[in-house]
C-alpha positions in Angstrom: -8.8 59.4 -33.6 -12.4 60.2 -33.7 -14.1 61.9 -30.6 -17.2 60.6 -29.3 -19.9 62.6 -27.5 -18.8 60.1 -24.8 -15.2 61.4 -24.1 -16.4 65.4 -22.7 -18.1 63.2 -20.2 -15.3 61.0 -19.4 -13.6 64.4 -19.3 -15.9 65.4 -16.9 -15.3 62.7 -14.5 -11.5 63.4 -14.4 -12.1 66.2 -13.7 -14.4 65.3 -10.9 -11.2 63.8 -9.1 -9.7 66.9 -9.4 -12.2 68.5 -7.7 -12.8 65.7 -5.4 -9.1 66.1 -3.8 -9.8 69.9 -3.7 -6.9 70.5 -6.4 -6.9 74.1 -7.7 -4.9 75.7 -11.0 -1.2 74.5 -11.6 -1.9 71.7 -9.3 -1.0 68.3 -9.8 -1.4 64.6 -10.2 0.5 61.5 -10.8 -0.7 60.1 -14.2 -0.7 56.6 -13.0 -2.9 58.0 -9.4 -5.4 59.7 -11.9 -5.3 57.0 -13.9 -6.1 54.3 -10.4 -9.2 57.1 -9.2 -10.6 56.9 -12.4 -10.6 53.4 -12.7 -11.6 52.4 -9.6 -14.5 54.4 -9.4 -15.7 53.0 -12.3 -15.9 56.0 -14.7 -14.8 54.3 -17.7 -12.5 51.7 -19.0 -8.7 52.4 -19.5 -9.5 53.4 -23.1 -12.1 55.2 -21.4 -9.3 57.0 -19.3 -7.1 58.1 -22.5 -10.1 59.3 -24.7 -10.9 61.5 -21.2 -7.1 62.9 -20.9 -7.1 63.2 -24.5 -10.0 65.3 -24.8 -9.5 67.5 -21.8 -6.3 68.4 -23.0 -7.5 69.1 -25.8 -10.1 71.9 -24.6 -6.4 73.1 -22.5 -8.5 71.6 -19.2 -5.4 69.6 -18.7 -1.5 69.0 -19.2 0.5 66.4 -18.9 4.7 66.8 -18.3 6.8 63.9 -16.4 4.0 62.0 -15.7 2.1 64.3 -13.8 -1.4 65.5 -14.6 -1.6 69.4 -13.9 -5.1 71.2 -13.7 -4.9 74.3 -16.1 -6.6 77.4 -14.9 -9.8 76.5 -17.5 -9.8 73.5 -16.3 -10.4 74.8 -12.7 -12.8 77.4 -14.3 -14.9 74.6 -15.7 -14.9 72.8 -12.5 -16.2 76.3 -10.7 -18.5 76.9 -13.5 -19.2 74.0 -15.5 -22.0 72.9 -13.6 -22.7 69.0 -13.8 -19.5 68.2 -12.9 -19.9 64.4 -11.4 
């Protein structure tokens, strides 16, 4: 599947809801409530949603095991240092 410049800023605002609920490294999620944040604050679309997971996990910003969404340590890092952050 082709990445657009698009998907590092849906990345971005998963990220966001991370930070939002003050979630640090090796914290977690439920998929589906990342999944409900991101769509009700309209940051994207649900393809919008698995282009985002895709890409952050990609760059190692995220995992994913049992349905949880954990927040890697470079995935914290870019939320401390990533600037622009949503």
């Amino acid at each position: 599947m082709a990445r657009l410049p698009a998907d590092e800023d849906y990345a971005r605002a998963l990220l966001s809801i991370f930070q939002a609920k003050k979630l640090r490294a090796r914290q977690s999620l439920r998929l589906s409530d990342a999944k409900s944040a991101f769509l009700v604050q309209n940051m994207g679309r649900p393809a919008d949603f698995d282009a985002a997971l895709d890409y952050a996990r990609s760059l190692g910003w995220l995992s994913i095991d049992l349905n949880m969404v954990r927040l890697t340590a470079p995935g914290a890092e870019e939320i401390a240092f990533g600037g622009g952050l949503f």
